[in-house]
N, C-alpha and C positions, 0 to 999 in steps of 0.2 A: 504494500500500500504506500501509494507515494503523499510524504506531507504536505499541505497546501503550503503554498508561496506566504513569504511576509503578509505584501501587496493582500491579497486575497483573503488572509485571514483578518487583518485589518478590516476589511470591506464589511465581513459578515458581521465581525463586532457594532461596525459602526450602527450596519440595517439594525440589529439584534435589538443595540440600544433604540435607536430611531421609533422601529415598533413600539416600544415596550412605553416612551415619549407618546407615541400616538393613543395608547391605549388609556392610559394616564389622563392623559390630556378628554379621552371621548367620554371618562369615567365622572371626569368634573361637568365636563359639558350636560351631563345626562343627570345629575346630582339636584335632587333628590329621589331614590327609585323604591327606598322602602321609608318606615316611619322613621322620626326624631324623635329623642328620647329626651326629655328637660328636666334638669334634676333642679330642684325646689330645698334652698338649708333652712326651709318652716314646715312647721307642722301644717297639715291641711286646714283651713278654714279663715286662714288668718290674712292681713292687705296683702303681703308680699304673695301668696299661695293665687289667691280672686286674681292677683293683679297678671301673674303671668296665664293663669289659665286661660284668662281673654287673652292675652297678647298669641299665647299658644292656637288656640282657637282662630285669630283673624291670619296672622302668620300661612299656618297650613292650609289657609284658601292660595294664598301667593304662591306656598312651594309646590303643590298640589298632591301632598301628604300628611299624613295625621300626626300632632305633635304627642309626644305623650308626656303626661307629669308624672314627675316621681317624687314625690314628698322625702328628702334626706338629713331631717335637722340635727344639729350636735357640735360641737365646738364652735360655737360664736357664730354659727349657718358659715361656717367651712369645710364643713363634711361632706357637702356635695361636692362645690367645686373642686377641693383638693384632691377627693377620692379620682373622680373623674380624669383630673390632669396627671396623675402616675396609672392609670390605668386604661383608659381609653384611648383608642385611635384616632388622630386628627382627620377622620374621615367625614365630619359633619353630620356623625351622624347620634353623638352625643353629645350636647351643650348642656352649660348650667348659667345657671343667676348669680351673679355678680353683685356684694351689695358692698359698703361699708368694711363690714368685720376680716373682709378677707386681706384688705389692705392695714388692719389692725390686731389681726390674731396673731402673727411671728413678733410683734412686740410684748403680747403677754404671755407666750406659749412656746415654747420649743417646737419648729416643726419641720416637716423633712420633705418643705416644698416651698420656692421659691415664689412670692407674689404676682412678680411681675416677668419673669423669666419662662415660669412655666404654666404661661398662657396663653394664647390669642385673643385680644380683646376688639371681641367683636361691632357691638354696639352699645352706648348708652341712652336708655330708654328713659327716663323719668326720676322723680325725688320722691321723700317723704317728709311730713310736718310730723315734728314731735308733739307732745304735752304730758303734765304730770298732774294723775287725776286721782282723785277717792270717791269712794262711796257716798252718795249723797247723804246718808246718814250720820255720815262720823261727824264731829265736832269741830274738825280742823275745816275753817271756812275760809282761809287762805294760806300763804303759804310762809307768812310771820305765825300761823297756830304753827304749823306743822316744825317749824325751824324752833320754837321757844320749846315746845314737846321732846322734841327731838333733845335737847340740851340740857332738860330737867329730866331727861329717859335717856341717856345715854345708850344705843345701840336697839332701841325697842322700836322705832320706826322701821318698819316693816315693808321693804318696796318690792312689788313684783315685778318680774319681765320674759320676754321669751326668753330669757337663757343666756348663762353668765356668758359674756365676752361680745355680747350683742353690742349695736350701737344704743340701747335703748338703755343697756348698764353700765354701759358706760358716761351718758348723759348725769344715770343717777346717783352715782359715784363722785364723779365731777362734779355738781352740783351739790354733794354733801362736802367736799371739802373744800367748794369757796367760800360756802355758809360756815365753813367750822364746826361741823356735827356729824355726829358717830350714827350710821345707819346702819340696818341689817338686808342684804339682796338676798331674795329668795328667786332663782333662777328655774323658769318653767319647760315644758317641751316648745311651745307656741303661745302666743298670744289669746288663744280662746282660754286659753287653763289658764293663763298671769288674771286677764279679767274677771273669769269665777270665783278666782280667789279673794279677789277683793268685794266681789259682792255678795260674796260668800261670809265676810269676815273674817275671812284667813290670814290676808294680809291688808295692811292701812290705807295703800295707795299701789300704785303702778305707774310705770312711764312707758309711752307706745307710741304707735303713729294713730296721729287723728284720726284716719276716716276708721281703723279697726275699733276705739273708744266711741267716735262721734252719736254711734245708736244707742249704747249706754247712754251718754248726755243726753240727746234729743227728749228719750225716754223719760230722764228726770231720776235715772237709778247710781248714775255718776255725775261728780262733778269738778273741774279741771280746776287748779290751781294756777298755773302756768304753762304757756306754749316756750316753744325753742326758736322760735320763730323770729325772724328780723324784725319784720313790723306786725305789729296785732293785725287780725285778719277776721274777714265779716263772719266768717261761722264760728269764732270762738270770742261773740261779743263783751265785751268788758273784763277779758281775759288780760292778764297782765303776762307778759313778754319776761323769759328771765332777764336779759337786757336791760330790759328799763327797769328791772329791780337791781341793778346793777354788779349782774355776774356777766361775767364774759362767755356767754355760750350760746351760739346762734351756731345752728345745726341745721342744713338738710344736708340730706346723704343720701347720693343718688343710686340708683341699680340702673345693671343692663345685663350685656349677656358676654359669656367666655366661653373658649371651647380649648381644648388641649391645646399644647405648645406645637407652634408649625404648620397649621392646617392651611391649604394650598387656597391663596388668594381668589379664585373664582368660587370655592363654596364659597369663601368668607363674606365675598360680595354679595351671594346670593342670598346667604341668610340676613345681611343687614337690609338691605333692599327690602324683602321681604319685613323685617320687622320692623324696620323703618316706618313701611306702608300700615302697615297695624297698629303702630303707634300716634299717627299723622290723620287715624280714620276717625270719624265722627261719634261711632259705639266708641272706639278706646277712651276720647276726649271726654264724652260723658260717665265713665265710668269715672276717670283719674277726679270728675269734681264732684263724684259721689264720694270716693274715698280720701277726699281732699288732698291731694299729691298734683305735684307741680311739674309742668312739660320740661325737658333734657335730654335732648338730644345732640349726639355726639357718635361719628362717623370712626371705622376704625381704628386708626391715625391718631384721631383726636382723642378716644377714647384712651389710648394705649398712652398719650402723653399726661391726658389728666391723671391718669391712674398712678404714673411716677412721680407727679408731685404730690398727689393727695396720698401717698405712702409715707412720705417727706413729712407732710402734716400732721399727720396722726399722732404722730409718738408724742406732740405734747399733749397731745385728750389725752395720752393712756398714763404720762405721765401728772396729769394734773386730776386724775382717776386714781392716785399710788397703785395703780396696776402692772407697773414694769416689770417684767420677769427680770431675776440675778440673773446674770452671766453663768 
C-alpha cells in the first residue's frame, strides 16, 4: 500500500476540517430543534419564578420551541446558574437567570466557579424594587419602632427572606448595621415561605421585591416600612425611601439571562433577539407593572461589561453586610 503524498494528505485534512466547519456552522443555523431548559435559583411561585415563566412563555413563540423551567434554589439563587456553567454544554440549549447574588456569592462563599469567566452573558432583561414590610398587625408602624425594638431587643428582630446570600439579605443586613442594630435573618427556600412567615407570626418582618409583597399590602395583611428605592414611587404611597431616612442604600438589581462559558455567537444572538422581543412585548410590559419591576435592557456586550463592574461593586454591600468571607 503506497502512502499518500504530503500535498494530498494535507488536502483531506483541510476538506475533513472544512466539513466538520460546515456542519457546525448548519447546526447553529438550524438552533433551536429541541426544547430549552431555564433553570430558575427561586422556588416556584415567587416574582423572579412569574417573571421568567412569561418571558419563557413569549421567548418560545420566537425560537419556535418550548422553554422549560426548572425551579433550582440554594446558595444565594447560585445553584442554578453555577451548576449549569460546570456542567452543561454551550449548546443553547440550557440557560439560566442571572440575578444579583451570582455576582455577590464568591465574596461571601468559597466557590469553585468563576462569575464572570464562566459564562456567557446573554441578555439583560429587567430590575426589581425592594421594600421592608410587617405584618399589618405588629406594633412597629415605622421603621424608628422597628430600629428603637431592635436596640432595646438586641438580636430578637426577626427578618425573613428567600434565602441567606440573596440580595434581599443582604439589603437586611446592611440596613441593620447602618442603623446600629443587632438582627436575626431567618433564611427561607422562596419568597412565598419568607411571607407566610410573617403572616404567620413567625417572623416580624421581611425584605423582598415589591410586586411578590405588593398583594399582601393591597390586601391590608402587610404593611411596608420602607422601599430601597431612589425616589418614593406611586404604588408605595407615603412610603418612606431608606434614603431619605438617611442610609445609603438605593438598590435595584437587575436579572437576565446566562448560558455556559463559550456558547457560539449565533445561538447567543438568537436567544437575545428572541428574548429581547418578549421583553419589549406588551403582555411582558404589563406584567413587569403588575409586579412593579422596572424595564433593562442590555445586549450581550453590554450585559457582559455591566456584569464586570457591578462584581467590582458589590463587595462593599457584602462588606457593609459584615458578610465577607476570611480568606
Amino acid at each position: 500500500m503506497r502512502l499518500l503524498g504530503g500535498g494530498l494528505r494535507r488536502g483531506i485534512i483541510a476538506a475533513a476540517l472544512l466539513a466538520g466547519q460546515c456542519l457546525i456552522a448548519t447546526a447553529q443555523e438550524a438552533y433551536p430543534t429541541r426544547s430549552i431548559r431555564l433553570l430558575v435559583g427561586f422556588a416556584a411561585g415567587g416574582a423572579t419564578d412569574v417573571t421568567f415563566r412569561k418571558l419563557g412563555e413569549l421567548a418560545s413563540k420566537q425560537l419556535g420551541q418550548p422553554i422549560i423551567i426548572e425551579n433550582k434554589p440554594g446558595a444565594g439563587a447560585t445553584l442554578a446558574p453555577s451548576t449549569m456553567a460546570k456542567t452543561e454544554k454551550p449548546d443553547g440549549y440550557t440557560v439560566a437567570v442571572a440575578t444579583a447574588g451570582l455576582l455577590r456569592y464568591p465574596y461571601m462563599q468559597k466557590v469553585d466557579w468563576d462569575p464572570i469567566k464562566d459564562f456567557t452573558w446573554i441578555a439583560g432583561l429587567g430590575g426589581y424594587s425592594f421594600a421592608l414590610a410587617v405584618n399589618a398587625d405588629s406594633p412597629l408602624k415605622n421603621i424608628g419602632d422597628l430600629i428603637a425594638y431592635a436596640k432595646e431587643n438586641p438580636g430578637k428582630v426577626t427578618i425573613a427572606t428567600a434565602g441567606a446570600g440573596t440580595t434581599m439579605h443582604l439589603l437586611a443586613e446592611a440596613l441593620a448595621g447602618m442603623a446600629e442594630i443587632e438582627i436575626t435573618h431567618v433564611g427561607y427556600r422562596g419568597s412565598s415561605e419568607a411571607g407566610t412567615a410573617v403572616l404567620g407570626g413567625h417572623t416580624m418582618a421581611t425584605v423582598d421585591a415589591v410586586g411578590t409583597i405588593l398583594p399582601n399590602i393591597e390586601s391590608g395583611k402587610m404593611r411596608v416600612l420602607l422601599s430601597f428605592d431612589a425616589q418614593p414611587t406611586d404604588w408605595l404611597r407615603g412610603v418612606p425611601t431608606a434614603k431619605s431616612l438617611g442610609y445609603d442604600l438605593v438598590y435595584p438589581a437587575p436579572y437576565g439571562l446566562v448560558g455556559p462559558k463559550d456558547m457560539p455567537a449565533p445561538i447567543v444572538d438568537k436567544l437575545y433577539q428572541a428574548f429581547k422581543a418578549a421583553a419589549e412585548s406588551d403582555e411582558y410590559r404589563k406584567l413587569l407593572e403588575t409586579l412593579k419591576q422596572t424595564e433593562w435592557h442590555r445586549a450581550p456586550r453590554e450585559y457582559e461589561q455591566w456584569a464586570k463592574e457591578f462584581y467590582v461593586s458589590e463587595r462593599s454591600l457584602v462588606d457593609r453586610a459584615k458578610l465577607l468571607r476570611q480568606p
